[in-house]
ROVO-495952 format. One line per 2 residues: number of its first residue (from 0); for each residue x, z, y negated of C-alpha. Coordinates in nm, 3 decimals. Layout:
# ROVO-495952
NUM) X,Z,Y; ...
This chain:
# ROVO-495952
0) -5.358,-0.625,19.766; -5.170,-0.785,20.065
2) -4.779,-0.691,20.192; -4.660,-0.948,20.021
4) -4.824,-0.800,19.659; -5.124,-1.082,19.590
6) -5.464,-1.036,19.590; -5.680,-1.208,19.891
8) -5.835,-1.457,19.810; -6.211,-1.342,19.874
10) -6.166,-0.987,19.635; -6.153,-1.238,19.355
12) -6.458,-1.415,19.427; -6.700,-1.193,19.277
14) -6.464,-1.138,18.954; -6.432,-1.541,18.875
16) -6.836,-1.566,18.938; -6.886,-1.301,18.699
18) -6.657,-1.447,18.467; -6.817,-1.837,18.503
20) -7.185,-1.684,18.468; -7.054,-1.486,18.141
22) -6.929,-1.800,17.963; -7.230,-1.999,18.083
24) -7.428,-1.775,17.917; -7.244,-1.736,17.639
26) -7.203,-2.157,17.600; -7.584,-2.162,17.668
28) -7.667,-1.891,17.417; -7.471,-2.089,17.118
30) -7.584,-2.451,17.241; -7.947,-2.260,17.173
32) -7.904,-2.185,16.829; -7.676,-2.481,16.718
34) -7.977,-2.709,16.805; -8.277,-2.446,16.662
36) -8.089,-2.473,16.332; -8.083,-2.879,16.390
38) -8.412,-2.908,16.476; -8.510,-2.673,16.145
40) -8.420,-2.969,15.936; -8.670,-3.221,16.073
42) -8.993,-3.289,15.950; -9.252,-3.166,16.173
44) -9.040,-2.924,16.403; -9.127,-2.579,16.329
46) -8.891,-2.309,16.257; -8.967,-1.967,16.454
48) -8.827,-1.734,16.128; -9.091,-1.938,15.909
50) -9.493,-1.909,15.883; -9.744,-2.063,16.175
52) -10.012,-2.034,15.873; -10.180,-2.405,15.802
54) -10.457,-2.259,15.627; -10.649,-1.900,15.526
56) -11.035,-1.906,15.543; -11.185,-1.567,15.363
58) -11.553,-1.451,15.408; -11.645,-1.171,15.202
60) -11.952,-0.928,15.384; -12.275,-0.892,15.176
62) -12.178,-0.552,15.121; -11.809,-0.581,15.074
64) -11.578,-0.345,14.872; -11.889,-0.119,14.837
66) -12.094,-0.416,14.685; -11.826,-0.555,14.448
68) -11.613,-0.834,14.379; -11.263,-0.844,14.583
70) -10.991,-0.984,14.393; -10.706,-1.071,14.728
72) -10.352,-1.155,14.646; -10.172,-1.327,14.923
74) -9.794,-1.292,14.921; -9.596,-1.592,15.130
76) -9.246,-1.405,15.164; -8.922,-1.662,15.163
78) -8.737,-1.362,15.264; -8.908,-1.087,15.479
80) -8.629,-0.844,15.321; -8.805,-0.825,15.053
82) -9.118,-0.650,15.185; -8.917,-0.300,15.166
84) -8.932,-0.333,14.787; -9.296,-0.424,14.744
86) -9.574,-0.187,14.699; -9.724,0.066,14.983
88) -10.080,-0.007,14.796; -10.272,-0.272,14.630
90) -10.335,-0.032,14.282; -9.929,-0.043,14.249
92) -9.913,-0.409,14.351; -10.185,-0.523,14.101
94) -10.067,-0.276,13.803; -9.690,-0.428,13.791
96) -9.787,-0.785,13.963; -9.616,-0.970,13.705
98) -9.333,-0.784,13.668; -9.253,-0.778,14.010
100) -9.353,-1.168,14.085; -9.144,-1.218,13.736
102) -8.831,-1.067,13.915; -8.876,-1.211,14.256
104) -8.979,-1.534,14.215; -8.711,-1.711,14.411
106) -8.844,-1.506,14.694; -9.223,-1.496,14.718
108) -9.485,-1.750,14.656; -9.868,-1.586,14.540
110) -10.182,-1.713,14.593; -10.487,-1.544,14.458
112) -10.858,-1.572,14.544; -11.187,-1.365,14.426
114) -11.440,-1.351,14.625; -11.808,-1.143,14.553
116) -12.013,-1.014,14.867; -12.098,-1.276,15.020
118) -11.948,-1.571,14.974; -11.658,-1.734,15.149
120) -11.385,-1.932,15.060; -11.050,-2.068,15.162
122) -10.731,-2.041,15.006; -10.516,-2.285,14.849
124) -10.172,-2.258,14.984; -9.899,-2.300,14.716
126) -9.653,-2.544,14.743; -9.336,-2.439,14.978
128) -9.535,-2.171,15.162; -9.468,-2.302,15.499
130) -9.081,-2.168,15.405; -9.218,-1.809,15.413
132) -9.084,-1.597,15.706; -9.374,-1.341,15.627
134) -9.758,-1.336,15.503; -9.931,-1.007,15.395
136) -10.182,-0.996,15.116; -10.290,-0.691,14.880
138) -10.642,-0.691,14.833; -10.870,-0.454,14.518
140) -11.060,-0.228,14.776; -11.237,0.059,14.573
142) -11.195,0.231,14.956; -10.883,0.410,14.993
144) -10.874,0.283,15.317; -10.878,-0.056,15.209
146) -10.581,0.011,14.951; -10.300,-0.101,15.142
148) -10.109,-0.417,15.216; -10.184,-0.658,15.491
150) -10.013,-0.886,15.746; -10.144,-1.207,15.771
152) -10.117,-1.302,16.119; -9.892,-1.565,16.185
154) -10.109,-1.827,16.371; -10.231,-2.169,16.239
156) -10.550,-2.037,16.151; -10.597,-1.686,15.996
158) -10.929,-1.534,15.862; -11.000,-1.251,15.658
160) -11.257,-1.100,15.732; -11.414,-0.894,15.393
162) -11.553,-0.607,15.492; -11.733,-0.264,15.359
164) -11.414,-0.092,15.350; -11.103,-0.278,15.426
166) -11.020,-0.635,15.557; -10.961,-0.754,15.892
168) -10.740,-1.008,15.969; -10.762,-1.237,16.281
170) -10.732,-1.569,16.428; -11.006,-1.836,16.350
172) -10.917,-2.118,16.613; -10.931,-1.793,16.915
């Protein structure tokens, strides 16, 4: 503070750049997301909090699940939330499947495929799955290893791979 009881000049430099670079950002930050939510409503622009997934290729082993069939329920989630509620393991998921589709089905889309050792297949994707923010499928593993749930990973291309004991889930096009 000078004599006379201002401030020089230069002491408030650094305050009034902080202060300009603070609102920029801030400005910049809401500009971001204004247009994100634009763009989410055309055709063609994807939305980062929805699915990648274009398609799902599955090959089963020749000695998957132990040398049985594997019955795979993929579960396209509209709301991610709703992943806290589902089952830890596929024996729960597939024992009170309907129920639980029955009460949720303004939030997940299901799309099932059998496949015996062997063979390959790929899924058909139900209608409104590119909405999902979340893919993870349940599969009927006779391993307890394989009795879990899965993420799907969220590139254009997944594969799941059907193996011995569990699945493995990667990216076909890399």
């Amino acid at each position: 503070m000078t004599d006379n009881g201002t401030f020089p000049r230069d002491s408030l430099r650094p305050l009034l750049r902080a202060l300009s670079v603070g609102l920029l950002l801030t400005i910049a930050l809401t500009a971001c997301t204004a247009i994100q939510k634009t763009l989410s409503f055309i055709p063609g622009i994807p939305n980062p909090s929805q699915t990648a997934i274009r398609s799902i290729s599955l090959q089963a082993d020749s000695n998957a699940n132990q040398n049985s069939a594997v019955e795979v329920d993929f579960l396209f989630l509209l709301d991610s939330g709703l992943l806290k509620s589902l089952p830890a393991t596929s024996p729960e998921w597939f024992e009170k499947r309907r129920l639980l589709v029955s009460n949720h089905r303004a939030q997940m889309l299901v799309s099932s495929v059998s496949l015996a050792p062997g063979t390959s297949a790929r899924l058909t994707m139900p209608r409104g799955y590119r909405k999902a923010e979340d893919v993870i499928l349940y599969a009927t593993y006779v391993s307890a290893s394989g009795q879990k749930w899965y993420r799907v990973p969220n590139v254009r291309a997944a594969q799941v791979r059907l193996t011995n004991l569990d699945p493995e889930l990667s990216d076909a096009g890399g």
